[in-house]
C-alpha positions in Angstrom: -9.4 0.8 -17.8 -8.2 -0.9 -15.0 -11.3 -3.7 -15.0 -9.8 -4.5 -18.4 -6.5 -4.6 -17.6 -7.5 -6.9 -14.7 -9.7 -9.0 -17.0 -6.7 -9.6 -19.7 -4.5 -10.8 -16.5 -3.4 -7.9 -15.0 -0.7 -6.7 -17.5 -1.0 -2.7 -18.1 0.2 -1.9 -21.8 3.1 -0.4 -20.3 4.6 -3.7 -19.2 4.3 -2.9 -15.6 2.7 -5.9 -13.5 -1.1 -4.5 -11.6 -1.1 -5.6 -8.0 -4.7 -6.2 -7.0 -6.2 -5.9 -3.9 -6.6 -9.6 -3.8 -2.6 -9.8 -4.5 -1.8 -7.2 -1.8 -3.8 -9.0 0.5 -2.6 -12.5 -0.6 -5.7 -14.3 -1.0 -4.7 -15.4 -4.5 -2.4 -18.2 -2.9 0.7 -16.0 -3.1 2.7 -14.3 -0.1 0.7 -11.1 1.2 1.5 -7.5 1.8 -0.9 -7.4 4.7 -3.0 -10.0 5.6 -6.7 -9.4 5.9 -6.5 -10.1 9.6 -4.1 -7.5 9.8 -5.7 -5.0 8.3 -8.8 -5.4 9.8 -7.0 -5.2 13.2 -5.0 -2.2 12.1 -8.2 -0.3 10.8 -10.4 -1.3 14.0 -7.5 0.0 16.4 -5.5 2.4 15.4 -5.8 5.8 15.7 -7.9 7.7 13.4 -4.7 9.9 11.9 -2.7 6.9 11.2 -4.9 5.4 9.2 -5.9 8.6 7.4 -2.0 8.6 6.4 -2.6 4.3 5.7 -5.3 5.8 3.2 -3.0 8.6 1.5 0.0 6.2 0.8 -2.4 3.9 -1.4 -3.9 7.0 -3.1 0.5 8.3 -3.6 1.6 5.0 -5.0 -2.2 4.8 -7.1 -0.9 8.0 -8.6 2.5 6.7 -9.8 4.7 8.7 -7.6 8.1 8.4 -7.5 9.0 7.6 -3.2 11.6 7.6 -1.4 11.8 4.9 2.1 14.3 6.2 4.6 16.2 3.0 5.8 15.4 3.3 9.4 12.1 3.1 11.2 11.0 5.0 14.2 8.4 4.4 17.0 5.5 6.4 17.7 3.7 7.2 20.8 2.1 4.3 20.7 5.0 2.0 20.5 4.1 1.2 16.8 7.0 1.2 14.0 6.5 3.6 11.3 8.2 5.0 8.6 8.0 8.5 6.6 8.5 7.8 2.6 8.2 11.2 1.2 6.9 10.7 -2.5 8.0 13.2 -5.0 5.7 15.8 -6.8 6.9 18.3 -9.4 6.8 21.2 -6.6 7.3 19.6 -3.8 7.3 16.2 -2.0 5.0 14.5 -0.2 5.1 12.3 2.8 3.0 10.0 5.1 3.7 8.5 8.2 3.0 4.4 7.4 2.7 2.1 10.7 4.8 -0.9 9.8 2.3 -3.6 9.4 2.5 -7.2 8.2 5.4 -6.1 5.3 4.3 -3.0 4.4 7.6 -1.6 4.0 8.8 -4.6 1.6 5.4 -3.2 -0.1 7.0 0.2 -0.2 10.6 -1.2 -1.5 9.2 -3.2 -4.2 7.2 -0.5 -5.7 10.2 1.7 -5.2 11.9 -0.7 -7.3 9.1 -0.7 -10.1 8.0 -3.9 -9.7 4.3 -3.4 -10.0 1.4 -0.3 -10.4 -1.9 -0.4 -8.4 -5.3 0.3 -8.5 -6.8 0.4 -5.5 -7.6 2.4 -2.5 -7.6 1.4 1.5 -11.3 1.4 1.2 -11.0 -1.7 -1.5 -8.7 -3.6 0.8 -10.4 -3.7 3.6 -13.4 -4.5 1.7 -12.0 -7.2 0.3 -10.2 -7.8 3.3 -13.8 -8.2 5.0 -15.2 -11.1 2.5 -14.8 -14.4 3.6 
């Protein structure tokens, strides 16, 4: 379904907008997310747990979760800013630590805000990011 709904110009039936991987990454001529430079630098450096928890926020936010961003942002061990959304579930919630890269969290806000849906994984953005 979702190759269809990106054919027909990225408009689910529900009236939500679809943000592509191409969108996120902003290599249709509008602002990005994340850049594909800064992915590929976040993916080829940091450590292997923070981008395993990179990885589950896309597969939360592909599953239409509600989530909650605390306002302030902490700093790891590795003097990186991250935050820790929790994402509700009907049992309990769900969090991730997410390394504040490029505007991730503006990510995080606007799809707390409903503003789009997705359909794609980390392993589709960096692919794309990859292509030149």
């Amino acid at each position: 379904m979702d190759l269809i709904l990106k054919r027909r110009g990225s408009q689910p039936a529900d009236g939500y907008k679809l943000l592509t991987a191409i969108k996120f990454l902003g290599k249709d001529g509008g602002p990005a997310y994340v850049t594909p430079q800064q992915l590929l630098e976040f993916v080829d450096t940091a450590r292997i747990e923070d981008i395993e928890e990179f990885q589950a926020l896309f597969g939360l936010v592909k599953e239409q979760l509600q989530i909650v961003v605390p306002r302030k942002q902490r700093m790891d061990r590795g003097a990186r800013p991250y935050k820790y959304p929790n994402f509700i579930r009907p049992n309990s919630p769900d969090g991730v630590k997410v390394v504040l890269i490029g505007n991730i969290n503006q990510f995080m806000m606007d799809y707390r805000d409903g503003k789009f849906i997705t359909n794609f994984t980390l392993e589709d953005l960096v692919t794309e990011a990859e292509k030149v």
